[in-house]
C-alpha positions in Angstrom: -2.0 31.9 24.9 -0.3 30.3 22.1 0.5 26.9 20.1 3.1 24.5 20.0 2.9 21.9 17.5 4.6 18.2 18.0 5.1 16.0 15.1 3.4 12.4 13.9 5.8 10.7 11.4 4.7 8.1 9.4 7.0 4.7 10.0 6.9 3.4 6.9 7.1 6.4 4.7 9.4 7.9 7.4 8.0 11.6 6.4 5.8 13.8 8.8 2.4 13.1 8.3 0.7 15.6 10.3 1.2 17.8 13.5 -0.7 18.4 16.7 -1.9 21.5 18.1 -1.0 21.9 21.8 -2.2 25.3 23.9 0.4 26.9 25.8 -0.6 30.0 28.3 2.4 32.5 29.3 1.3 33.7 32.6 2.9 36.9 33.3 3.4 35.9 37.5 3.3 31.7 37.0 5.0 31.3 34.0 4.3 28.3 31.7 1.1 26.9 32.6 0.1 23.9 30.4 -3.1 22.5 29.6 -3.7 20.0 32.0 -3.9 22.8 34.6 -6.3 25.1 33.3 -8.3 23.7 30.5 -10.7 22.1 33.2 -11.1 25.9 34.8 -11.9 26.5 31.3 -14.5 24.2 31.2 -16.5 25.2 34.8 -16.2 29.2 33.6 -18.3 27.9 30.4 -15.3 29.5 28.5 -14.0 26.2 26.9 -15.8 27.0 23.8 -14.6 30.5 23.0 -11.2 29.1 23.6 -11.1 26.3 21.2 -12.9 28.6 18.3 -9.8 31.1 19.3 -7.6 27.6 18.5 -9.2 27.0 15.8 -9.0 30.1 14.1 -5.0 29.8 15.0 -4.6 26.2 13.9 -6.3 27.5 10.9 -3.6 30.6 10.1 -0.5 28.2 10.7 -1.9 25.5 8.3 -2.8 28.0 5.4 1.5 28.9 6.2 2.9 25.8 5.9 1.2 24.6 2.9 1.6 27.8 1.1 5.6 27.4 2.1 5.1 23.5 0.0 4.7 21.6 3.8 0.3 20.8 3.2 0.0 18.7 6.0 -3.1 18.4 8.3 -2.8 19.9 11.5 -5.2 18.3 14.5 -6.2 20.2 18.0 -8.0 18.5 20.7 -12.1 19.0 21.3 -13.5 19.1 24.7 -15.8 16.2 25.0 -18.1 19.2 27.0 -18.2 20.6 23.4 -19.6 17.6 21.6 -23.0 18.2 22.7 -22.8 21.9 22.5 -25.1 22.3 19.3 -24.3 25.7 18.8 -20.1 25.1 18.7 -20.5 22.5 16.5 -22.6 24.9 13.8 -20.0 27.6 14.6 -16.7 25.3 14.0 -18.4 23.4 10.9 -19.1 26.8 9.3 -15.1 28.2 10.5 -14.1 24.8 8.7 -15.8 24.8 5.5 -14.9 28.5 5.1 -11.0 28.1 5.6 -10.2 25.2 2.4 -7.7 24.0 5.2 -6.4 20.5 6.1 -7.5 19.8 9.7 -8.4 17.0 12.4 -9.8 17.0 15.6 -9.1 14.5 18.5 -11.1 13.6 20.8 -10.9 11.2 23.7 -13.3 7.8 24.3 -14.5 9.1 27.5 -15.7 12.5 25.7 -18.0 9.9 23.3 -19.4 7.9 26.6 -20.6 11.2 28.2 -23.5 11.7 25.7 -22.9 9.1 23.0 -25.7 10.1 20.8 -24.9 13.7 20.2 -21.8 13.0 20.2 -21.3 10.5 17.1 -24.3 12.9 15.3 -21.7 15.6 16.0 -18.8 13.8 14.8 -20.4 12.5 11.2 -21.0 16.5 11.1 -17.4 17.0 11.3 -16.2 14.0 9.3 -19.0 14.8 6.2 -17.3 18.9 6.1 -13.3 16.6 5.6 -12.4 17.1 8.7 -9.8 14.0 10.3 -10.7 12.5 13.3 -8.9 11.0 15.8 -9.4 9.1 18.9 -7.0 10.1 21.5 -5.4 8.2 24.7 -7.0 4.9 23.3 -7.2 2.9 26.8 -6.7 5.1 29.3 -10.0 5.8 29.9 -13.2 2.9 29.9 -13.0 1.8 26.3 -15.6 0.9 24.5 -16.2 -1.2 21.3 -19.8 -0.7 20.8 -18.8 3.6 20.4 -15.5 2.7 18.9 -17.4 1.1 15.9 -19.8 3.5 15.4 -17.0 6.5 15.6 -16.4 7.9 11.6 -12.5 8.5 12.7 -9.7 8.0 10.7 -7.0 7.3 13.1 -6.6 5.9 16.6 -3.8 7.1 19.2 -2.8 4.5 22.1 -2.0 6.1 25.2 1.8 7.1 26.3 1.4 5.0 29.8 1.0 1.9 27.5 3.6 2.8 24.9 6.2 4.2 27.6 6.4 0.5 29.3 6.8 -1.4 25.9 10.4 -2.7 26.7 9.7 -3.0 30.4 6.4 -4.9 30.6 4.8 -8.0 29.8 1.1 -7.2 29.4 1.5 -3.6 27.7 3.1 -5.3 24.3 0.1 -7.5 23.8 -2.2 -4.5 24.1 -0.4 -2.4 22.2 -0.6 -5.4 19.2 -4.0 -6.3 19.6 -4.9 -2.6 19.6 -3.2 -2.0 16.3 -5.2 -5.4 15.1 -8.4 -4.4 16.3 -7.6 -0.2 15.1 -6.5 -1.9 11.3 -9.6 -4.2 11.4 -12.3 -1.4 11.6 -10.0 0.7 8.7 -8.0 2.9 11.2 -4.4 4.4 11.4 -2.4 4.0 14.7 -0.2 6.3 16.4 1.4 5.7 19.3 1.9 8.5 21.8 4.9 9.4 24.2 8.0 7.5 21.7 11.0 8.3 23.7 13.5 5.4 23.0 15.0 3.6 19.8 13.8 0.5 20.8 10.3 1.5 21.7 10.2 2.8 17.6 11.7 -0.2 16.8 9.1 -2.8 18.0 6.2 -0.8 17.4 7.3 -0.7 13.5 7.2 -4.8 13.8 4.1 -4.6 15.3 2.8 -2.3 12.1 2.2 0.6 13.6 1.1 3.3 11.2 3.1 6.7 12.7 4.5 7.6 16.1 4.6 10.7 18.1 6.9 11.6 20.9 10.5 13.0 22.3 12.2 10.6 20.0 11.0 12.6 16.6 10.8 15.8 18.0 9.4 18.3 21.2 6.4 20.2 20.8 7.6 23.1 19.1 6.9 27.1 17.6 5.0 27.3 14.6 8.7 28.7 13.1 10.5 26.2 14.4 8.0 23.2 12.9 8.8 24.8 9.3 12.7 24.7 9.9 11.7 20.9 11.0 9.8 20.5 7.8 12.3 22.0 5.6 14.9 20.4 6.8 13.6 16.7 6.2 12.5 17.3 2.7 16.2 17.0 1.9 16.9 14.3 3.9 17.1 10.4 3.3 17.8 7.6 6.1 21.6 6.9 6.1 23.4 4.1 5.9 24.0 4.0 9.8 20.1 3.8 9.7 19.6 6.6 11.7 16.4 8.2 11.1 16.5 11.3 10.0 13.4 12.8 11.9 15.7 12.7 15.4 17.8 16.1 16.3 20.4 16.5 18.3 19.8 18.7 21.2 21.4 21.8 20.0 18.8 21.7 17.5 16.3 22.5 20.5 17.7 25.2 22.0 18.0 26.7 18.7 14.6 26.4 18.1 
């Protein structure tokens, strides 16, 4: 097992605002096996929780590096919605948290909250009352709901890549894109939208005022070394006059890393 991080820049500040965790397993006969394909396996062997604390601990370690290198952003890793009514995780990760003085965030996705809403937000408030960040994650591509999203202490709301990915090809998916970032700004949120992959999908969602993007256009998911190169490399960097931005690499830049 290991981590690869992928970036969320800010649009407006154009600087990286944060990073999120993804886990990666190396399987010595399979190869790369990512987490769609065995974090539900995870969660029938009743070894999903074992495996995030192992994450977290991890995602822990990598912030305490980049902020002692002068990079003190706040790194986020996904939460089984299994876990959000597990009583004894949550007392285990609160106390992991509030021992560590690091910057992190959870996400968590809609449907997770619907499963068992009212140990769920309890949970969550635990979480958000110890600093931790939270995030809703794949905003509308499960049953959303208003009367949980209200209720929800997070900071930040991610739209799903299926509706971001069809910006400049669709009719519909533009007006829910807006009247997500509407409704996300109205109850105090950030947005990010997932899965950015073309100039021109940045380009309207910055009109639209979305808060920070995440997606092949800024960067890959990437190495824990390779995500401080990244880092280092845009603290000495301003937008040229072409107006390219400077958060897009070339893809030598990828095979290096």
């Amino acid at each position: 097992m290991f981590l690869h991080y992928q970036p969320k820049v800010h649009v407006r500040r154009q600087e990286v605002a944060s990073a999120e965790a993804l886990l990666r397993w190396q399987h010595p006969n399979h190869g790369l096996i990512l987490p769609g394909d065995f974090i539900s396996v995870a969660e029938e062997a009743g070894e999903i929780g074992a495996l995030t604390l192992w994450t977290l601990h991890r995602v822990i370690e990598d912030q305490k590096r980049l902020a002692a290198a002068g990079y003190d952003i706040r790194l986020f890793l996904n939460i089984s919605g299994m876990l959000l009514a597990d009583v004894a995780f949550v007392a285990k990760a609160c106390e992991i948290v509030l021992g560590s003085n690091a910057k992190l965030g959870f996400e968590i996705t809609e449907t997770a909250v619907i499963r068992d809403p009212e140990s769920a937000i309890r949970h969550l408030q635990e979480f958000a009352a110890i600093g931790v960040e939270l995030a809703i994650d794949d905003y509308g591509a499960g049953l959303s709901s208003l009367a949980y999203l209200k209720q929800l202490p997070a900071r930040e709301l991610k739209i799903d890549k299926m509706f971001v990915m069809q910006l400049t090809s669709s009719n519909r998916d533009p007006l829910i894109v807006r009247s997500t970032i509407d409704l996300a700004h109205a109850l105090e949120m950030e947005v990010t939208a997932e899965g950015v992959e073309t100039p021109s999908a940045l380009a309207l969602l910055s009109v639209m005022g979305c808060d920070m993007v995440q997606g092949f256009l800024i960067s890959r998911p990437m190495g824990i070394d390779a995500l401080e190169a990244f880092l280092q490399q845009d603290s000495h960097l301003t937008r040229g006059v072409s107006g390219q931005s400077p958060f897009v690499r070339p893809e030598s830049f990828w095979k290096r890393a």
